[in-house]
DRENDO-1510 file (C-alpha; in Angstrom, 1 decimal, always signed):
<recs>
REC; n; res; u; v; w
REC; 1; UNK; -9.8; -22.4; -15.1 .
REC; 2; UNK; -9.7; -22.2; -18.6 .
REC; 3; UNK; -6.9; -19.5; -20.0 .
REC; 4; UNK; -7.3; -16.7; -21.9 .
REC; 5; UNK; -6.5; -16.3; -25.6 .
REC; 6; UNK; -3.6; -14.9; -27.0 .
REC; 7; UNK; -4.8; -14.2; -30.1 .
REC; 8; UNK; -7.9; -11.8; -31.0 .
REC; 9; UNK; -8.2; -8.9; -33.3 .
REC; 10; UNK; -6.7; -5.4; -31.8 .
REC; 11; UNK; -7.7; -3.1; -34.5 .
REC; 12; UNK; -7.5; -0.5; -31.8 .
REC; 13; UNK; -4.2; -1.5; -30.0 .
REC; 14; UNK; -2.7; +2.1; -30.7 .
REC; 15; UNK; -2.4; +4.7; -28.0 .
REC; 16; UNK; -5.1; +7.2; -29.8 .
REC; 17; UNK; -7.8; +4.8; -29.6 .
REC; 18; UNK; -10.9; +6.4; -28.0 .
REC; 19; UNK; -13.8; +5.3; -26.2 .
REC; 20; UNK; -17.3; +6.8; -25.3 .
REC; 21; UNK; -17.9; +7.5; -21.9 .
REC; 22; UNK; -19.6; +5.0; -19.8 .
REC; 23; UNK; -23.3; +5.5; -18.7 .
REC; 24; UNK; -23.4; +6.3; -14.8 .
REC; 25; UNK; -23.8; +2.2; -13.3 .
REC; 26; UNK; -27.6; +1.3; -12.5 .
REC; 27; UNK; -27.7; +0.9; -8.9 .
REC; 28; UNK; -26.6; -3.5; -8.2 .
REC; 29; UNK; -30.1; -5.0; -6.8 .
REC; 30; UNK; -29.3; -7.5; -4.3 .
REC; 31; UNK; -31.9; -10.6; -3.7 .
REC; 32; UNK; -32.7; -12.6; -0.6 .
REC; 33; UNK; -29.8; -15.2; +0.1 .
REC; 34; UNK; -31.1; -16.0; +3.2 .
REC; 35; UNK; -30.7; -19.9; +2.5 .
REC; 36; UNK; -26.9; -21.5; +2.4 .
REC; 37; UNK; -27.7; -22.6; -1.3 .
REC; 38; UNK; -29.0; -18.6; -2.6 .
REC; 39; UNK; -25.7; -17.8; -0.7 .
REC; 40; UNK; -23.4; -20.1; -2.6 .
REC; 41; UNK; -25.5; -19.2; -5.6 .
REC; 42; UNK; -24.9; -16.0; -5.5 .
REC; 43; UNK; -21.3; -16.0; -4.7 .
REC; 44; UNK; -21.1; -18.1; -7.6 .
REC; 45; UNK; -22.5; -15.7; -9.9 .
REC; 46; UNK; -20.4; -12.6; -8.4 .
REC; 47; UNK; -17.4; -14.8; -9.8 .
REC; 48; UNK; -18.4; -15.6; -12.6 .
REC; 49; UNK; -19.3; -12.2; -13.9 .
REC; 50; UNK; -15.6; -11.2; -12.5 .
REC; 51; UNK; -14.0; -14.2; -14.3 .
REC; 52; UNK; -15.6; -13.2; -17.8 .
REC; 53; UNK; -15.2; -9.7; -17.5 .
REC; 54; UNK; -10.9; -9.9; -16.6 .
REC; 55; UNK; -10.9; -13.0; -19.8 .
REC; 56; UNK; -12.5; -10.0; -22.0 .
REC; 57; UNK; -10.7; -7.3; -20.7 .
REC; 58; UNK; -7.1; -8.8; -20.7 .
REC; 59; UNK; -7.8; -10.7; -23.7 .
REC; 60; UNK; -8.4; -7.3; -25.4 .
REC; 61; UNK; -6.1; -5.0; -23.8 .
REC; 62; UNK; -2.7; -7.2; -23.4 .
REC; 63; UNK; -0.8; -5.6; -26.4 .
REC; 64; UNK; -1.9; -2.0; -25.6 .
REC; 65; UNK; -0.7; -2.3; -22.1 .
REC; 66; UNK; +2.4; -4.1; -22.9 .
REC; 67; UNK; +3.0; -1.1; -25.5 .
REC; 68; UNK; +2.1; +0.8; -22.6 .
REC; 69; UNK; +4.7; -0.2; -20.3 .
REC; 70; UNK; +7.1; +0.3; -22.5 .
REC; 71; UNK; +6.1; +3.9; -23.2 .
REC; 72; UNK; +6.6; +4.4; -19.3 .
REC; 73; UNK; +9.7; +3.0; -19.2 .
REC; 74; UNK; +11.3; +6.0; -21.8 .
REC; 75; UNK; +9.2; +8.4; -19.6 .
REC; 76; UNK; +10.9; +7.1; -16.5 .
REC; 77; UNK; +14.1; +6.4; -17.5 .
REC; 78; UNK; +14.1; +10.0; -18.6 .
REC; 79; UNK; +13.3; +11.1; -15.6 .
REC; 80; UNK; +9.2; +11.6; -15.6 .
REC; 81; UNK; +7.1; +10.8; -12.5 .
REC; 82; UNK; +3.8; +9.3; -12.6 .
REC; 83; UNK; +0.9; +11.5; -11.7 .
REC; 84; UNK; -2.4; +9.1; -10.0 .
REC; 85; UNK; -5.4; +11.3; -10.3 .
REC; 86; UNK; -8.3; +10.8; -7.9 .
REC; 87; UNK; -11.4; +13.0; -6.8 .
REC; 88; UNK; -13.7; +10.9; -5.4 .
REC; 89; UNK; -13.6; +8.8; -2.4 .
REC; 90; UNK; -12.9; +5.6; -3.6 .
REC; 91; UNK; -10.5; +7.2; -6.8 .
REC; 92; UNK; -8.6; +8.4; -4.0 .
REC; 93; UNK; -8.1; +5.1; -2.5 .
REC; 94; UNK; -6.5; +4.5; -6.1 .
REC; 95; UNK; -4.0; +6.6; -6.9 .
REC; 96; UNK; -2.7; +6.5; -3.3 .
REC; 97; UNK; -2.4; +2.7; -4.1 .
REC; 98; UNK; -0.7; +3.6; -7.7 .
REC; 99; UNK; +1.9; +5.7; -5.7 .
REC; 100; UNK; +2.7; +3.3; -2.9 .
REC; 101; UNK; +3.7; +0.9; -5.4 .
REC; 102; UNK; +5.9; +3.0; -7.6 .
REC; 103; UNK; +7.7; +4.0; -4.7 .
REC; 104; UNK; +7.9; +1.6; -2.7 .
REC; 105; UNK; +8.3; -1.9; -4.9 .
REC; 106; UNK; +7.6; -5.2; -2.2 .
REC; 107; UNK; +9.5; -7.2; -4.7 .
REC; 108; UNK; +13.1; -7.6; -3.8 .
REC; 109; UNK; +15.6; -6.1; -6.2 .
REC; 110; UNK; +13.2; -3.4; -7.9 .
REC; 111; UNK; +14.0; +0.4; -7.7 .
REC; 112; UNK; +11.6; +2.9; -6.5 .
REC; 113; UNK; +9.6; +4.7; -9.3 .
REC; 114; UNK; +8.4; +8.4; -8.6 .
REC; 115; UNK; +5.0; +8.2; -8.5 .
REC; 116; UNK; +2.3; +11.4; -6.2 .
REC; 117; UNK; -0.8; +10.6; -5.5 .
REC; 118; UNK; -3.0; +13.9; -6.3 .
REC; 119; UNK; -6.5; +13.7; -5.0 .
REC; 120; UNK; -9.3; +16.2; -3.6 .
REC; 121; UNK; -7.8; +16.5; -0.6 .
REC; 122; UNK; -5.5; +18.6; -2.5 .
REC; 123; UNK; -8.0; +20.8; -4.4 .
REC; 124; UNK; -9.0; +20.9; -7.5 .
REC; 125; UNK; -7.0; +18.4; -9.3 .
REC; 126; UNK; -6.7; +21.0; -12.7 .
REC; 127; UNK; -4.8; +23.3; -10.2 .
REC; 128; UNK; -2.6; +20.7; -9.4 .
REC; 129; UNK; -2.1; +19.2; -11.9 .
REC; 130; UNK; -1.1; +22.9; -13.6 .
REC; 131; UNK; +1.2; +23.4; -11.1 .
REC; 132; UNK; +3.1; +19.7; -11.0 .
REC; 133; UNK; +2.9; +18.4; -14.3 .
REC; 134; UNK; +6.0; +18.3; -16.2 .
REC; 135; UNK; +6.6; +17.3; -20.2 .
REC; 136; UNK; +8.1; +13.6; -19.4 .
REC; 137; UNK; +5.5; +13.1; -16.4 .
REC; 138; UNK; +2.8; +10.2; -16.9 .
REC; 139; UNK; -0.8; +10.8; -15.6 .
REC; 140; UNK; -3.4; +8.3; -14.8 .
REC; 141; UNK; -7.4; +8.8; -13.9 .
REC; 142; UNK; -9.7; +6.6; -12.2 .
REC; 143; UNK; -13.1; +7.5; -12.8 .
REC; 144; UNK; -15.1; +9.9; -15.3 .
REC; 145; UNK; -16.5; +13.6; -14.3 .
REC; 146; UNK; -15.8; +17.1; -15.6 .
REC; 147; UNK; -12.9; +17.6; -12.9 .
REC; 148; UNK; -10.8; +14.2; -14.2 .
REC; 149; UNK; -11.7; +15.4; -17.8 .
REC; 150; UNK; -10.5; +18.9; -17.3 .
REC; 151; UNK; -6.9; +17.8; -15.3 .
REC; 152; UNK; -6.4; +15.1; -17.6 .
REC; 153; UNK; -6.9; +17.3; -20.6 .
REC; 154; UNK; -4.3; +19.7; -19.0 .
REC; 155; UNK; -2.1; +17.0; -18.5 .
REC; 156; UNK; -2.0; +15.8; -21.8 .
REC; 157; UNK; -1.4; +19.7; -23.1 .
REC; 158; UNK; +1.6; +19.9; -21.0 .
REC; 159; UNK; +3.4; +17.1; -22.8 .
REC; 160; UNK; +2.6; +13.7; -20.2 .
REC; 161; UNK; +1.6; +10.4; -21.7 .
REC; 162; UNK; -2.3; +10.3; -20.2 .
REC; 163; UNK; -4.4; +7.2; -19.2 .
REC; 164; UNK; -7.4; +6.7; -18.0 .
REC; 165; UNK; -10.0; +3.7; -17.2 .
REC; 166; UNK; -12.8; +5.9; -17.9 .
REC; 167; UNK; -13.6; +7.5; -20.9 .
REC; 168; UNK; -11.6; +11.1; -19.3 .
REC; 169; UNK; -10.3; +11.8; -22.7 .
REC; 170; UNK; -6.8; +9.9; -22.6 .
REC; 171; UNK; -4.5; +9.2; -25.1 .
REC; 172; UNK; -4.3; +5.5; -23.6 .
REC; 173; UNK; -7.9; +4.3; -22.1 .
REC; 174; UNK; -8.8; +1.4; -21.3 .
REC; 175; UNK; -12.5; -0.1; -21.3 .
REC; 176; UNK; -14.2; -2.3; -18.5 .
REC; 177; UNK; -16.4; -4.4; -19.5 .
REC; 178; UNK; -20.3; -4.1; -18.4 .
REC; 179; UNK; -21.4; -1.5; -15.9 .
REC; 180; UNK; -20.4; -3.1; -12.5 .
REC; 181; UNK; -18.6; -0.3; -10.8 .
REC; 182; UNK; -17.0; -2.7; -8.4 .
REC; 183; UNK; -15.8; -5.3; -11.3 .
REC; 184; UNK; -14.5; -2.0; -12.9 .
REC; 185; UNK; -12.7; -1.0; -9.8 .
REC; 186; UNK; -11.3; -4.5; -9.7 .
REC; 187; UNK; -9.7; -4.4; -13.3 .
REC; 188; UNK; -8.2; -1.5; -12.5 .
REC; 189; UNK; -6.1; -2.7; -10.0 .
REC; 190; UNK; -5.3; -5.5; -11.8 .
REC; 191; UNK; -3.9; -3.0; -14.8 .
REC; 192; UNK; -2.0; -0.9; -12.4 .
REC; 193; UNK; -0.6; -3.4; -10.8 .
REC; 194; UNK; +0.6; -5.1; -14.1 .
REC; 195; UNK; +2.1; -1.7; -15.2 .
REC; 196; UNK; +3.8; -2.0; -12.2 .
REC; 197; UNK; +5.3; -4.9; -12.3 .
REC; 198; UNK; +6.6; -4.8; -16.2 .
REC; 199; UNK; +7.4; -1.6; -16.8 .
REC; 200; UNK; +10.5; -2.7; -14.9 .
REC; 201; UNK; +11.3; -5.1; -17.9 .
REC; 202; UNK; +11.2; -2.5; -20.2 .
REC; 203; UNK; +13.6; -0.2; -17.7 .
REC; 204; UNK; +16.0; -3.7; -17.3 .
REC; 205; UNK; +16.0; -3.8; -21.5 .
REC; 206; UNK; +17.2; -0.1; -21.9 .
REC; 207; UNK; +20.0; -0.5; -19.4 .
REC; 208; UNK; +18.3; +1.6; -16.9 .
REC; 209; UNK; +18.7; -1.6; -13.7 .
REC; 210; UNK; +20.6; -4.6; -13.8 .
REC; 211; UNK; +20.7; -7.0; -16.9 .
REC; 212; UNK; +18.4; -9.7; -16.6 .
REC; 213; UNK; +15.5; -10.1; -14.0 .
REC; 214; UNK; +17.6; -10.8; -11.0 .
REC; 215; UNK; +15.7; -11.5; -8.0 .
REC; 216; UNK; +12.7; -11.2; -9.8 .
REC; 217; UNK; +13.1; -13.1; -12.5 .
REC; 218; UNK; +10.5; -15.5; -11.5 .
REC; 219; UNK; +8.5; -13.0; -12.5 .
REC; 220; UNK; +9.8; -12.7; -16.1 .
REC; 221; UNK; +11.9; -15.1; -16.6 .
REC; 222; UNK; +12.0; -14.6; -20.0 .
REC; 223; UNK; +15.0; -11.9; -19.0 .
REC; 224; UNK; +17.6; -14.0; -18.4 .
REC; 225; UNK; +20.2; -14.6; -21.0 .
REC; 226; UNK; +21.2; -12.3; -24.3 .
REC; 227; UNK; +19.7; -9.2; -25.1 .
REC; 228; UNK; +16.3; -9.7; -26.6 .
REC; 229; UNK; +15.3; -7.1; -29.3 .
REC; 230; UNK; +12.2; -4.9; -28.2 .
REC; 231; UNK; +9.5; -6.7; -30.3 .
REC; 232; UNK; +10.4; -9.6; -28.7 .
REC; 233; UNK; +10.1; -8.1; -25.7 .
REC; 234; UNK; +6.7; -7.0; -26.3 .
REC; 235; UNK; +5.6; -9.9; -27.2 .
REC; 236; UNK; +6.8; -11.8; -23.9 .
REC; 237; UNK; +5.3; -8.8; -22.0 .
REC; 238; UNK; +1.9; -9.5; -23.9 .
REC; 239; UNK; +2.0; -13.3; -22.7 .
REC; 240; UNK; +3.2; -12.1; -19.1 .
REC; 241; UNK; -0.3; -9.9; -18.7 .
REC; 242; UNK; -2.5; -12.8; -20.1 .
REC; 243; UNK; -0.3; -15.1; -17.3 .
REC; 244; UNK; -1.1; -12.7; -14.6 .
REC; 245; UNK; -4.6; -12.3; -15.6 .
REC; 246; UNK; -5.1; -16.1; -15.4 .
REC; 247; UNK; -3.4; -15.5; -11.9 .
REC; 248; UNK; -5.9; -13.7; -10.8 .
REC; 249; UNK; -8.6; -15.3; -12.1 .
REC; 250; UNK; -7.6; -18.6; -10.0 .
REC; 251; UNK; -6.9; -16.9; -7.0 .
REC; 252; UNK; -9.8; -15.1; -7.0 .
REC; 253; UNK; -11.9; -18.2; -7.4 .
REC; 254; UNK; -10.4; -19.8; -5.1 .
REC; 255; UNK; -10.6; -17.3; -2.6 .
REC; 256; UNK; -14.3; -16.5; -2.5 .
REC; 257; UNK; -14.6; -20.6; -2.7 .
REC; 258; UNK; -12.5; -21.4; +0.0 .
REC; 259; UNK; -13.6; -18.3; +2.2 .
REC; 260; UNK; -18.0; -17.8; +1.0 .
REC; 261; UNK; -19.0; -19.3; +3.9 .
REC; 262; UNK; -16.3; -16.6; +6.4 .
REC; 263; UNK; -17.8; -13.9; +4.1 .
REC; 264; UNK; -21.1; -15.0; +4.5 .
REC; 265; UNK; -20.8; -15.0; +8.3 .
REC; 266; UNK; -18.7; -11.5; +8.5 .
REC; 267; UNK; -21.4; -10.3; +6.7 .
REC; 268; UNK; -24.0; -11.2; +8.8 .
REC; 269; UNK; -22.4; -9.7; +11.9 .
REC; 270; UNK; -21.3; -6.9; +10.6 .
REC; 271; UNK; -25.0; -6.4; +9.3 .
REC; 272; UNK; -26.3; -6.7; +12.7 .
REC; 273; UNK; -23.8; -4.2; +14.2 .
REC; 274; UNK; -24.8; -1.7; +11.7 .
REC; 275; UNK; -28.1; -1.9; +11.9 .
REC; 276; UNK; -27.4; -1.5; +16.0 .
REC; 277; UNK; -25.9; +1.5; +15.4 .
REC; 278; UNK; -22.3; +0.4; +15.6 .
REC; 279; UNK; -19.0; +1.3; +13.1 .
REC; 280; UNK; -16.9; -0.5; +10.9 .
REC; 281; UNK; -13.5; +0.5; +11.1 .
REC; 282; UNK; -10.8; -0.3; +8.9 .
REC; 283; UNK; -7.2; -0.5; +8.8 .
REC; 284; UNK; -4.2; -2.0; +6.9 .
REC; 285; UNK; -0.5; -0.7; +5.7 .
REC; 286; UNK; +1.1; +0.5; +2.1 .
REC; 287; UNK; -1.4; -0.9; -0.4 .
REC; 288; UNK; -3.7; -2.5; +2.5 .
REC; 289; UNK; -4.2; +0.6; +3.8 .
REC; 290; UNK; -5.8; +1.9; +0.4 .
REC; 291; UNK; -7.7; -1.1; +0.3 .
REC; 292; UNK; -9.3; +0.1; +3.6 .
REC; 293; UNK; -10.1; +3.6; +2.5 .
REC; 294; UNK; -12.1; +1.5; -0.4 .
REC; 295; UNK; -13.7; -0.6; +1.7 .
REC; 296; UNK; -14.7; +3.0; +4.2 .
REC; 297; UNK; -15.9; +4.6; +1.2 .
REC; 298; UNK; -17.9; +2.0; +0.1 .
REC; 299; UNK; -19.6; +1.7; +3.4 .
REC; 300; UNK; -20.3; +5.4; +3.6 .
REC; 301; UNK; -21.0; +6.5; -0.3 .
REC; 302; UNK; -21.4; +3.0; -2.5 .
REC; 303; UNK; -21.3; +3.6; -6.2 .
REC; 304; UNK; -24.2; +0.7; -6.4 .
REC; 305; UNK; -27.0; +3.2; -4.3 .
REC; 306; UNK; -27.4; +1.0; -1.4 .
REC; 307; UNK; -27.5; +2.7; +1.7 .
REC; 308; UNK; -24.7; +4.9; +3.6 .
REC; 309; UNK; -23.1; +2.5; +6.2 .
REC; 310; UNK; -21.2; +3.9; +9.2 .
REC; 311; UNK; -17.4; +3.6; +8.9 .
REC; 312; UNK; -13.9; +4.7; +9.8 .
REC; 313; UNK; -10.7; +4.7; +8.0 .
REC; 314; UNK; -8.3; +4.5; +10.8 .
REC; 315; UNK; -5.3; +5.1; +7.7 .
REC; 316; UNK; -6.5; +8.8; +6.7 .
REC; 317; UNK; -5.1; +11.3; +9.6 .
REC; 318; UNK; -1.2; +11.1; +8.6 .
REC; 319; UNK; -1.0; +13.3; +11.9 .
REC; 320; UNK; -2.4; +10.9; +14.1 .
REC; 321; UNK; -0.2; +7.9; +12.6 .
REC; 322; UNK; +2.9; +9.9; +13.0 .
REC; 323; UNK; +2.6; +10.9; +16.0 .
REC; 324; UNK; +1.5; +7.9; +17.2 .
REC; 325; UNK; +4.7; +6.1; +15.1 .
REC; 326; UNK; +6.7; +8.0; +16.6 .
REC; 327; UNK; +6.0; +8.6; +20.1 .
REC; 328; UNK; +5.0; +5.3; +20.6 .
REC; 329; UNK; +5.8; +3.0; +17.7 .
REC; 330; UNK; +4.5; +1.8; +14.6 .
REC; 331; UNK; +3.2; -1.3; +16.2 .
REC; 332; UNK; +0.7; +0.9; +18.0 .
REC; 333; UNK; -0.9; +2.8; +15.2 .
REC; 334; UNK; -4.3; +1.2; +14.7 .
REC; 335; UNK; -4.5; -0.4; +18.2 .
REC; 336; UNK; -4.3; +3.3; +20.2 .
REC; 337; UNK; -6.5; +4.4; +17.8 .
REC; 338; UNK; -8.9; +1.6; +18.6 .
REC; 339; UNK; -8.8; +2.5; +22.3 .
REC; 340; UNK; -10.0; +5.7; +21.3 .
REC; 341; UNK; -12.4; +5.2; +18.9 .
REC; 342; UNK; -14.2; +1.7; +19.5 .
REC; 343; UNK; -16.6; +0.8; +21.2 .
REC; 344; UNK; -18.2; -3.0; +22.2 .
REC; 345; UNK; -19.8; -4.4; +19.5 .
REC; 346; UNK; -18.0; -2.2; +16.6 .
REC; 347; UNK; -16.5; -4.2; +13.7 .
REC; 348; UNK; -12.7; -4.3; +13.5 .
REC; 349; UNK; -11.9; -4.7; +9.9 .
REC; 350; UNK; -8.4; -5.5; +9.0 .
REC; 351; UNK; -6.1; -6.1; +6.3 .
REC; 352; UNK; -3.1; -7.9; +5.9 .
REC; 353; UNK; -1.1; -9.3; +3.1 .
REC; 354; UNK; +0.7; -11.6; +4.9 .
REC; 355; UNK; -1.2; -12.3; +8.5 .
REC; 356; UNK; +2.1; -11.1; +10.3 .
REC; 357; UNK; +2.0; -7.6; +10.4 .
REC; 358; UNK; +3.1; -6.5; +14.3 .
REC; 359; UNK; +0.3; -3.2; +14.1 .
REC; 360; UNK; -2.2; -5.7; +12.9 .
REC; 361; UNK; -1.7; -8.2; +15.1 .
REC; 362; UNK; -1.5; -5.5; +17.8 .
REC; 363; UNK; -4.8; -3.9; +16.8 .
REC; 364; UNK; -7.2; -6.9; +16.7 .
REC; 365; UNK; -6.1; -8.1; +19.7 .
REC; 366; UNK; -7.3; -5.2; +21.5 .
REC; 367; UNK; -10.3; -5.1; +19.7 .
REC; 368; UNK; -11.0; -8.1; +21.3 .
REC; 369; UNK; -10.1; -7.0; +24.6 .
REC; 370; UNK; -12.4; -4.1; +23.8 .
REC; 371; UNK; -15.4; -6.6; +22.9 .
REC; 372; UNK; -15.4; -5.6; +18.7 .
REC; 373; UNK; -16.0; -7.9; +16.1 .
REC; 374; UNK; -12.9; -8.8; +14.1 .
REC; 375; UNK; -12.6; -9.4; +10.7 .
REC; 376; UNK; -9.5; -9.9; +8.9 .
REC; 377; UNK; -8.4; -10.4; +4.9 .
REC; 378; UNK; -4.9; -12.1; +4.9 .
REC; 379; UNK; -2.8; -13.9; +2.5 .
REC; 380; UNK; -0.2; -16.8; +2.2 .
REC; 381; UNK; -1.6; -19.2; +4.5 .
REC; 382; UNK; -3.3; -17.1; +7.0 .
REC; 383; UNK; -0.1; -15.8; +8.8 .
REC; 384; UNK; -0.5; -15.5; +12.5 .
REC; 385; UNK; -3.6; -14.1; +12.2 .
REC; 386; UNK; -5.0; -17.4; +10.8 .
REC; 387; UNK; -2.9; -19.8; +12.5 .
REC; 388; UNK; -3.8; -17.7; +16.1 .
REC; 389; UNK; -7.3; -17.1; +15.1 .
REC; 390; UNK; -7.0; -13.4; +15.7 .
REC; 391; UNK; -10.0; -12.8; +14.4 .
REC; 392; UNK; -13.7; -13.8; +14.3 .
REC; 393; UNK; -13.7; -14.1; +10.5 .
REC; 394; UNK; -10.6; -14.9; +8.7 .
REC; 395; UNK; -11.0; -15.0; +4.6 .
REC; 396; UNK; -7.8; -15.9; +3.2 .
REC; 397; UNK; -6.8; -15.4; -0.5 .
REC; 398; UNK; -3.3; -18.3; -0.2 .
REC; 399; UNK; -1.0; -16.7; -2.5 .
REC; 400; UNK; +2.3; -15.7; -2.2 .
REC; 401; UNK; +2.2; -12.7; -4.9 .
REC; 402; UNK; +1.6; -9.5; -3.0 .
REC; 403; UNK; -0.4; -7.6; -6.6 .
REC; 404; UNK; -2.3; -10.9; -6.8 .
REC; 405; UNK; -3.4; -11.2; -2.9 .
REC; 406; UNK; -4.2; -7.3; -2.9 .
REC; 407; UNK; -6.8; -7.8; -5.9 .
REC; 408; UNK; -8.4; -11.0; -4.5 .
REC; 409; UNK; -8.9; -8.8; -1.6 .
REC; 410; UNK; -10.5; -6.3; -3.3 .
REC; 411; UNK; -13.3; -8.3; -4.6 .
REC; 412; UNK; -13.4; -10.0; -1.1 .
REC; 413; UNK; -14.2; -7.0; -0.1 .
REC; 414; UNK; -16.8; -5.8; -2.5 .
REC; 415; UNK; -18.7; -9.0; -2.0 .
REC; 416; UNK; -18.4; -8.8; +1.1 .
REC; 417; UNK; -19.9; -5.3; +0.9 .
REC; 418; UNK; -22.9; -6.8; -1.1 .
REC; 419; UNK; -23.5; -9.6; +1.4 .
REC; 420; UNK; -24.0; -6.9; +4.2 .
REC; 421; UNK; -26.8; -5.9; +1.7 .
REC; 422; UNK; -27.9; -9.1; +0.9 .
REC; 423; UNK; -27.9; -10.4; +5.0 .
REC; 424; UNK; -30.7; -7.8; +5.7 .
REC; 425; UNK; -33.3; -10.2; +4.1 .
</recs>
């Protein structure tokens, strides 16, 4: 996998740079992969489209969002919040996923970040963002429209640092390359993630955690030892995106090469449920769980035109998960909701970062009792998921970096979405 360059011309790296609003996508025509080899081909070409468009992207962009995390790390360490803003379905499944991580970091040794996820279920997200908002408060908008223009413009008049990847009218906005909504989607995650993970360098430099990177210095090694002055910094943040770009990159080829022929298969039976009439639903926890509101809204509403798919997010009714965690147990969330909602021959769709969770495990093990189909996305080596068989398809993205597993997941899960298109004939 070749690595991307750290060099290039970034006439625009400054905050005020502007872009044009993208055209709406042209619905993604899908073409008979009936044969093993169209398959292959195919899959093929979905990567390779992926691979070019995160080498341009991160290429471009490193500076700016090392500049970025910087400016985030003032905000925060002066007490601002970050503000995730998402109307639609699948923007929604975003900023939940931006807020999780803030707040609760999976890598040992990192504080929690305030971060609120405000989304349509909310109302109108001007409204809320009026009433929330505060000077040292960072927003962040996932897709384009009037309502994301109009709260981000609000945002930005109240004093927060605003960014976008849409053209929403940010001060920081960053450009996907081509038109694929899914591949856009994908960056995304990718650039929240990073912001994630290195704004807590910036935090470690002003004195705001520990000196050095402590447990996580295998991170950002580059930490360790005397005080660096903040260009340097920079600069090692800059290198650290390009790194984790060429992370994902790898993993993500080697995930849809290792696992084309589970997605191929999944696809197939979950195309042949659908068209019987049957449901896919979806689960996961923390950033697994947004994943599977992605995956439900691109089922029901995809942003390529195919077809409304029937599905259910078995993450969205925080009344139901409470009362099942606590009258029951945590372990029982999805699998009591299973009970109630599948039925023999519905697809059980589940996601897992590291194959072990107890409520996954838990869940599609009565889904087989119940006669579903199973399908689970795990990482590391499978878990017990893998190593049990648990489910009917296992695709396996074999990392050990939570961010990294969680993005080759997300385009597992967008081809797989196409392949249920494609399986038709």
């Amino acid at each position: 996998m070749a690595r991307l360059a750290r060099g290039g011309n970034l006439a625009d790296a400054g905050a005020g740079s502007r872009v044009t609003t993208p055209a709406p996508p042209r619905p993604i025509q899908v073409t008979d992969c009936s044969s093993q080899g169209a398959l292959h081909g195919r899959v093929l070409e979905l990567l390779e489209r992926r691979t070019d468009a995160n080498e341009r992207f991160f290429g471009a962009e490193a500076e700016r969002i090392a500049r970025l995390c910087e400016l985030m790390a003032e905000r925060f360490a002066r007490g601002g919040r970050l503000l995730a803003l998402g109307a639609s379905p699948q923007a929604r499944s975003d900023a939940r996923h931006v807020a999780v991580e803030f707040v609760h970091p999976v890598i040992v040794g990192k504080r929690a970040l305030p971060a609120l996820a405000l989304t349509g279920e909310g109302g109108q997200l001007g409204r809320q963002v009026e009433l929330l908002a505060e000077p040292d408060d960072i927003a962040i908008a996932f897709e384009v429209g009037d309502e994301v223009a109009a709260a981000v413009a609000l945002a930005r008049a109240r004093g927060c640092v605003t960014v976008a990847t849409t053209g929403a009218g940010a001060e920081w906005e960053f450009r996907s390359p081509g038109d694929d909504p899914f591949v856009h989607q994908e960056l995304g995650e990718t650039l929240y993630h990073v912001l994630w993970e290195l704004v807590h360098v910036f935090l470690e430099h002003l004195g705001r955690s520990e000196r050095g990177g402590g447990a996580s210095s295998f991170l950002y090694p580059f930490l360790d030892g005397e005080a660096r002055d903040r260009e340097a910094v920079v600069a090692d943040v800059r290198d650290s995106v390009l790194a984790k770009a060429d992370e994902i990159a790898g993993l993500r080829a080697e995930t849809l090469h290792t696992s084309g022929d589970e997605l191929w298969a999944a696809a197939g039976a979950i195309r042949g449920a659908l068209d019987e009439g049957r449901t896919v639903l979806a689960f996961g926890n923390g950033g697994s769980a947004t994943d599977a509101t992605d995956a439900v809204a691109d089922f029901r509403a995809a942003p390529t035109g195919w077809p409304a798919r029937r599905a259910l997010d078995l993450t969205e009714d925080g009344a139901i998960l409470t009362a099942l965690a606590n009258d029951i147990g945590a372990d029982a969330m999805f699998a009591r909701q299973l009970i109630a909602y599948g039925r023999p021959g519905d697809i059980a769709l589940a996601l897992s970062t590291s194959g072990n969770s107890t409520s996954i495990v838990a869940a599609l093990r009565e889904a087989r009792r119940r006669g579903l189909v199973t399908v689970a996305l795990v990482g590391y080596d499978g878990g017990q998921v893998a190593s049990e068989r648990l489910a009917d398809h296992v695709i396996v993205a074999p990392s050990e970096h939570i961010p990294r597993i969680q993005e080759a997941h997300a385009t597992a899960l967008h081809v797989l979405r196409e392949l249920v298109e494609v399986s038709g004939g």
